[in-house]
N, C-alpha and C positions, 0 to 999 in steps of 0.2 A: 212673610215676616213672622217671627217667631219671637214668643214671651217668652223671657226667662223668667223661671220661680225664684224668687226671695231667697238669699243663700241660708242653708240651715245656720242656727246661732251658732255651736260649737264652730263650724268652719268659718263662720265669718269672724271668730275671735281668735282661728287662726290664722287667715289672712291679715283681721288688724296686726296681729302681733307682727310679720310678717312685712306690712306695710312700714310699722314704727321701727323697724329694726333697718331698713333701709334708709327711713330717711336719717336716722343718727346717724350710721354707714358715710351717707351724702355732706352731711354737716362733719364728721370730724374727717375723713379725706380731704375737705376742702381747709380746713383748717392743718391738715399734715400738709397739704402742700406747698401751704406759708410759710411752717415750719422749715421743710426742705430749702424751698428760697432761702429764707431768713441764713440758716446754717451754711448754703453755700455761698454766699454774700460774705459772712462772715469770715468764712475760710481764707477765701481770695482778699479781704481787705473793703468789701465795697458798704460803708457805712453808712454813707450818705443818707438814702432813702431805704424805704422800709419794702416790704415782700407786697403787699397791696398795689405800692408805684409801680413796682416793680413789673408785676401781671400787665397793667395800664399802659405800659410801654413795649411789653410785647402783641398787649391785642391793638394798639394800636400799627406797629409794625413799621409800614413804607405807606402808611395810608394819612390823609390830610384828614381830619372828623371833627365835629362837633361834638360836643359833651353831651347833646341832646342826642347824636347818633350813640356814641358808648351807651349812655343806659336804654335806646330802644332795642340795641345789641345783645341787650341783657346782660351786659361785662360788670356792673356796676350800679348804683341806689345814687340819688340825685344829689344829695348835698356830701357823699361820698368822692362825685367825680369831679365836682367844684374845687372842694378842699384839697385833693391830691394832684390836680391840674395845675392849679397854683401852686402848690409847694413843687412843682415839678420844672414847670417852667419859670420860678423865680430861682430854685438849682440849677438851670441852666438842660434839663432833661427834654426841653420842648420849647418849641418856637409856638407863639399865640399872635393870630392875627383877625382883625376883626373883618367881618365877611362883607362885602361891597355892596350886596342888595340889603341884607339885614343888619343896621350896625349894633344891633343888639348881641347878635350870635356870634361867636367866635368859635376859630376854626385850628385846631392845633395838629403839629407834625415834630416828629421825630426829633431834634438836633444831632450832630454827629457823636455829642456823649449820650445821649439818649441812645442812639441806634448801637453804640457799644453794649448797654444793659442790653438789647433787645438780641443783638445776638449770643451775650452770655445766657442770656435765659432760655435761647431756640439752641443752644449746644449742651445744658444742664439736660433740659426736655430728651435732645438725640439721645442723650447717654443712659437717662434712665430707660427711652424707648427700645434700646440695644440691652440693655442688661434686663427689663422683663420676658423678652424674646431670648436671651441667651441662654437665663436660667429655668425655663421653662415655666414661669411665674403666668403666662395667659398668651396663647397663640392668637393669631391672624380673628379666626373666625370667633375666638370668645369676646377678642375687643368689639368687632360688631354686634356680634350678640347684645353685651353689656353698653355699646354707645344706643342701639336702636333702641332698646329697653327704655332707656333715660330722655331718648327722643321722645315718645311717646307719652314717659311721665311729661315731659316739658310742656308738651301740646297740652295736653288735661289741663295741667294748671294754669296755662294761657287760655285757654275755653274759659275755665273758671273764674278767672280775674276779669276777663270781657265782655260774659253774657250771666254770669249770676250776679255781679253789684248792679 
């Protein structure tokens, strides 16, 4: 087992810089990609619900969940998945039913306009998927690169959240 030395300051303040430039990176891709929803929603006429439901319908998919599963999924923040649950399945986006052991917990699925958004959004996803591969914007191997990367930050900051409070 082997110590590492304290990293010199100059390089640890380039590393922070380096760290803080990633996680902006992280925050406003995630916010472009709302964006993207939003505009292709828009295009096609789909007004209804917003670019947030919208995600919620595709990670939910063909699968039956609890809201308490979406946020241990980490798809979503707690009074976030209440809120757009409801606004989803009083649009008719999701069928909710209350779960037979727990009648506290309820269990919600897709509706066939629901599973319409889910598949505009997994054909919006193909098409971006085909045109960063087409235009040579990030091959095969830089996407794992950049997904295992982000794995990795993930893990940390779920250590973080579990065993430092």
């Amino acid at each position: 087992m082997s110590i590492q030395a304290p990293i010199a300051a100059p390089t640890r303040q380039i590393y922070m810089s380096g760290y803080l430039e990633a996680l902006a990176l992280v925050e406003r891709l995630h916010r472009l990609l709302l964006d993207v929803i939003k505009d292709e929603f828009e295009r096609v006429g789909i007004l209804e619900i917003n670019p947030v439901q919208a995600l919620l319908l595709f990670n939910v998919g063909d699968n039956e969940v609890t809201a308490g599963e979406l946020k241990s999924r980490g798809y979503y923040q707690g009074s976030n998945v209440s809120y757009n649950l409801k606004k989803l399945v009083d649009s008719g986006y999701m069928h909710h039913q209350r779960c037979e052991i727990d009648r506290r917990s309820v269990r919600v699925r897709l509706t066939a306009k629901g599973r319409d958004i889910h598949t505009h959004v997994t054909e919006l996803f193909a098409r971006h998927a085909d045109g960063l591969e087409e235009k040579g914007v990030i091959n095969q191997e830089g996407l794992e690169d950049i997904t295992s990367s982000l794995r990795r930050m993930e893990r940390y900051w779920t250590d973080q959240i579990r065993y430092i409070y």
